[in-house]
N, C-alpha and C positions, 0 to 999 in steps of 0.2 A: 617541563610539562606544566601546563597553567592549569587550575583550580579553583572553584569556590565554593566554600561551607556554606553549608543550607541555611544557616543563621544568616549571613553575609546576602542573601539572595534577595533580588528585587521583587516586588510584591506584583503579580500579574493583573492587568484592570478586571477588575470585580472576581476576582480568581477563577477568571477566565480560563478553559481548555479546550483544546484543538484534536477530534480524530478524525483522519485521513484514510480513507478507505480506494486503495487501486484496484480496477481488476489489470494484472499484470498478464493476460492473455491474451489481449484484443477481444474486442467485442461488434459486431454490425449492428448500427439500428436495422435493420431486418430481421434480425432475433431478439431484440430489444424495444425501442420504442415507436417505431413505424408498426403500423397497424397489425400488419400479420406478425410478427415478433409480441406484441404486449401480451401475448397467453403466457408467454414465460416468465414477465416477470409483476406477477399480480403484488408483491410486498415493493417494489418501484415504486408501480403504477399508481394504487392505487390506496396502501397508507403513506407513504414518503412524498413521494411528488406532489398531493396537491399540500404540503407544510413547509415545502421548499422554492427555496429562489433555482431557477433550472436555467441552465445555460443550453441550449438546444445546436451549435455548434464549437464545440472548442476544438481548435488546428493545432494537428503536434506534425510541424517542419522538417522534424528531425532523423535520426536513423530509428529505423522500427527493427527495436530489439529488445526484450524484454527489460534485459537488465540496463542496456545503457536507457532506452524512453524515462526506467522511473527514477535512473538514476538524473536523468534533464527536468523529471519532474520536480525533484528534490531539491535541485540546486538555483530554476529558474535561469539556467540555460542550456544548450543545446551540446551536450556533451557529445564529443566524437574519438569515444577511444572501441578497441572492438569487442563488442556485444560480450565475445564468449573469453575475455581478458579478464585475469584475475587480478584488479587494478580498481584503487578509489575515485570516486569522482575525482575533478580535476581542478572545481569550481568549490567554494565553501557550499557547504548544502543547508538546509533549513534549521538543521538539530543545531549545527555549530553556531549560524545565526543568532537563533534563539538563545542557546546557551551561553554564547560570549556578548551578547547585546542585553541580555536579561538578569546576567550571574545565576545563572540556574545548574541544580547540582544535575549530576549524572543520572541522579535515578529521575528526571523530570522529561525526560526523553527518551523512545523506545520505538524501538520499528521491530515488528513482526512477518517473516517474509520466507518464500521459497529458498529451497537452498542450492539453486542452480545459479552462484556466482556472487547471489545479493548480501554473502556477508560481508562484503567492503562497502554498502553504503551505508553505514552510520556515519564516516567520517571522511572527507578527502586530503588530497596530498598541497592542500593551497598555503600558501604563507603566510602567517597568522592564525591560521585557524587549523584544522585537521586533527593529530592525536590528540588526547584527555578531552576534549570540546565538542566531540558526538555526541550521537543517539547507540546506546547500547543496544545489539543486533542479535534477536533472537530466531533461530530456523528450528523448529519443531522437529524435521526431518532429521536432521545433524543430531537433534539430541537421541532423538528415536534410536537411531543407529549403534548411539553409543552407547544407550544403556542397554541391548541388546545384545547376547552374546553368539557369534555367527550363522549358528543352529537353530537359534530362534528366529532370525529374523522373516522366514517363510510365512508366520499368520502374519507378520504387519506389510506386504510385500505390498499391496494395495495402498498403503499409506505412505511408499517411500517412493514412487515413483518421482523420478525427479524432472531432467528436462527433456520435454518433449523435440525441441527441435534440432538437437544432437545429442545423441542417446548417450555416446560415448564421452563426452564434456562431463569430466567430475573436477569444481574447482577445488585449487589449497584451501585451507581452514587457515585464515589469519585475519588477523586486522584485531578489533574489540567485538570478537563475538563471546555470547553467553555461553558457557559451559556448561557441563552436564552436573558438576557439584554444586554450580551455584545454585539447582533447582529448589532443596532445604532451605539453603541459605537468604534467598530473595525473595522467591513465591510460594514457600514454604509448602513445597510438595516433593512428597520421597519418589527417591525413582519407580518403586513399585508402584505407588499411585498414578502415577504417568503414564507406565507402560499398562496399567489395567484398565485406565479409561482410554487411552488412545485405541485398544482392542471393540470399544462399545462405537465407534467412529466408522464411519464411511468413506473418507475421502482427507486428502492433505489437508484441504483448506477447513473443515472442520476442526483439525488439529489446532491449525495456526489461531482460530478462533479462541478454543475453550484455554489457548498461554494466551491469548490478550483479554480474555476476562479476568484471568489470576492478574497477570498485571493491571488491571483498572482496582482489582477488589485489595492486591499487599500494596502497590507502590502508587497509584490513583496521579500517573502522568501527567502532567500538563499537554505533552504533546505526541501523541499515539500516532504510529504511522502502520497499517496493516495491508499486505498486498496479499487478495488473490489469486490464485492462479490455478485454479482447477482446470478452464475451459481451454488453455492454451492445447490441450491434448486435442485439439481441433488440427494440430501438427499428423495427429494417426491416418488423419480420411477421416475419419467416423463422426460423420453429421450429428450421429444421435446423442453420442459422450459430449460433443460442443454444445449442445443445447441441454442436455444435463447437468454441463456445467456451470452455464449462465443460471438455468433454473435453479441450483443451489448456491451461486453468490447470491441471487435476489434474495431466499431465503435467512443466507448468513446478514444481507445485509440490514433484513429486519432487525433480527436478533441480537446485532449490535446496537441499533436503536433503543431498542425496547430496555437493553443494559443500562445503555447512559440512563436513560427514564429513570432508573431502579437503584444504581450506584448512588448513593447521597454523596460522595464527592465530585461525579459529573451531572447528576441531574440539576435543569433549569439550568447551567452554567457553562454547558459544551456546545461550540458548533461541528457540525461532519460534511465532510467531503467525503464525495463517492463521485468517481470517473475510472474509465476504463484509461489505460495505456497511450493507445493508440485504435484505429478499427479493424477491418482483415479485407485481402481484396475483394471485388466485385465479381460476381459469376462471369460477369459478361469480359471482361480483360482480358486478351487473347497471351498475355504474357502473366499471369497467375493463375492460382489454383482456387478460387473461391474462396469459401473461408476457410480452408485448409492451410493458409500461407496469409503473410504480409510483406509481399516481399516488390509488390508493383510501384508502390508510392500512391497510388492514384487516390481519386477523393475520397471513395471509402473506406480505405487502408488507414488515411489521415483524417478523417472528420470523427468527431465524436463527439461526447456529450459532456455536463458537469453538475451534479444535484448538493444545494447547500444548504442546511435546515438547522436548526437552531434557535437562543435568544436572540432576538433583534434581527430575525433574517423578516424579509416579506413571507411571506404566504402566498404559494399558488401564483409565484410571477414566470412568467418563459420570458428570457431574454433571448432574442434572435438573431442578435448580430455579433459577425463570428467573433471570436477571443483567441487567445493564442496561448498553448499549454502551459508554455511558463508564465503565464499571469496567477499561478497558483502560489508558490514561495510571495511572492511582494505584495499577495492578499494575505497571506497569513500573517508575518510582519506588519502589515496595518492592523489588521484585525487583536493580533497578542502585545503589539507595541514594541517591537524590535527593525531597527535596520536591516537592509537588503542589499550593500550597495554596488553588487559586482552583477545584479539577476539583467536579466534583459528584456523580461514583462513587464508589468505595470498592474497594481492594482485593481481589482475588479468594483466598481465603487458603489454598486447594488451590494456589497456584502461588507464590503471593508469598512 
């Protein structure tokens, strides 16, 4: 297993940090940023967007599946292994990138995510890179569970809900996921503290939020990866919970902002990405369910969007010509100063 002491570690340009913010649900600009959609997301629209370089079409080619889209997101290519496989990417992914291109230690790297299968992407099964060389993978859910004992878990049942579009998909627990004792040990929070403020919570992705502010305030990442995924329960039918959902990523996705602002280890010195997945189909697709499914391919399932804001981004630019999903991994690499050399994007070069 390869390693390097954080002394030994290369020094990142201007100590530079990266978070990455998915919505791992799909998303429509019809509920988003086409006219009728912008009610829902006024912390978008109108503090983010106009401090952002906005990419107004980014194309994801690939299978539309939660876990494998952000697993293609991660790697900057097009993974095809199946969606509800309890299996590592297949491709080195961003963390390893970083970490074996930069000698960055293990706590420099951190994805925060659903726990319907995403504990294998910290790390993949490629050669050369894969074990010790991730991003250590935290699910809130997973931990919830565990500090929980079976009779308790009816008041958090609102918080464990996991995947919406196969109820009965529970993955194995393996790979380099966090544990429920490291919680003392890393983010220095007792299990009681966890489970009495996950109680003050509303929703998973609330959860996943207030472990990635612990993680910015003990270990202050270089590179933060946080997915999303409330709105996916647009898998129910229920128009209203899909738009409740988006309405509280935009929300969270202020709140992450307003963080960096605030952390004196990311303020002035972090860029964020915020993109949705993938989209959901089109009402009108005689072979899909609306935004209840993504399962047509068609251009609303696949177009979507990408908001970048930061030091040195433009301000207030829309880029309009399309991009292609994986040009996110071999932006960040130019952007943090690490090789990409297996991705199959290309640099976005308004950011990079």
């Amino acid at each position: 297993m390869l390693g390097f002491a954080p002394l030994r570690a290369a020094a990142l340009p201007l100590g530079r940090k990266v978070v990455v913010v998915t919505f791992g649900g799909g998303a429509r600009d019809e509920e988003t940023f086409a006219p009728e959609g912008q009610e829902n997301i006024p912390h978008l629209l109108h503090d983010l967007f106009p401090q952002s370089t906005f990419y107004a079409q980014v194309i994801n080619r690939g299978i539309l599946g939660h876990y494998v889209a952000t697993a293609s997101l991660a790697t900057g290519v097009y993974e095809t292994f199946d969606n509800f496989a309890t299996v590592p990417p297949h491709d080195p992914t961003v963390f390893e990138y970083f970490r074996k291109g930069l000698r960055r230690p293990a706590t420099d790297a951190w994805v925060v995510a659903p726990s319907n299968g995403f504990n294998r992407i910290g790390e993949s099964d490629a050669r050369g890179y894969g074990e010790g060389l991730g991003a250590g993978v935290i699910l809130p859910k997973h931990l919830l569970q565990a500090a929980m004992p079976g009779d308790g878990l009816g008041k958090y049942a609102h918080l464990l809900r996991d995947n919406y579009e196969d109820p009965y998909y529970t993955p194995a627990l393996k790979g380099g996921e966090f544990e429920l004792r490291q919680l003392d040990q890393i983010l220095k929070l007792s299990v009681n503290e966890f489970t009495q403020h996950a109680l003050s919570l509303s929703s998973p992705d609330e959860l996943s939020v207030y472990i990635a502010r612990q993680l910015m305030r003990q270990l202050a990442p270089s590179l933060l990866w946080i997915t999303l995924h409330d709105m996916d329960i647009a898998h129910s039918g229920a128009y209203s919970l899909y738009v409740e959902g988006i309405q509280r990523s935009d929300r969270l996705c202020g709140e992450i902002w307003n963080a960096i602002q605030t952390e004196p280890e990311y303020a002035g010195k972090t860029t964020m990405f915020i993109l949705p997945d993938f989209g959901r189909d089109s009402d009108f697709d005689s072979g899909g369910n609306g935004f209840q499914h993504h399962r047509t391919g068609d251009a609303l399932s696949r177009t979507t969007w990408m908001m970048v804001l930061g030091p040195g981004i433009r301000q207030g630019q829309m880029i309009q010509r399309p991009v292609d999903s994986l040009d996110l991994v071999p932006t960040l690499g130019a952007l943090l100063g690490f090789a990409t050399p297996r991705v199959q994007g290309r640099p976005l070069v308004e950011v990079a």
